[in-house]
Steps between C-alpha positions, in 0.01 A plus 500: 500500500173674580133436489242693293123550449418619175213621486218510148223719498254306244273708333201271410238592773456045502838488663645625784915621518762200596823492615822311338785396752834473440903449602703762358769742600294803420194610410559537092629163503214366687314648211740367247436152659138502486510623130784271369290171716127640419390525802189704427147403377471740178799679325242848534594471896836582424395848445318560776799379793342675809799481749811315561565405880765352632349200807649311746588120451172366714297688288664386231483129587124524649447667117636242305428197762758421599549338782 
């Protein structure tokens, strides 16, 4: 398993971009994951994926938290 930083550019000039991490084995299922779990704050961001990037496991964990 890998790590990945997918990255939304948001289009409203309110908001700023964000990033959605997640566990997968590559990068279109990290996508897959963060569609199928709704991990995004408007459907509209779905279109507008800036970059996929694969991260290491500390950046992962200092992402999400986790300790």
């Amino acid at each position: 398993m890998s790590y990945y930083d997918i990255h939304m550019i948001v289009k409203d000039d309110c908001k700023e971009g964000y990033s959605v991490f997640v566990e997968a084995s590559d990068e279109n299922e990290a996508v897959q994951i963060m569609t199928d779990n709704h991990l995004y704050e408007d459907a509209e961001d779905l279109n507008n994926i800036d970059y996929v990037g694969e991260i290491s496991e500390k950046e992962y964990k200092e992402a999400k938290g986790i300790q």
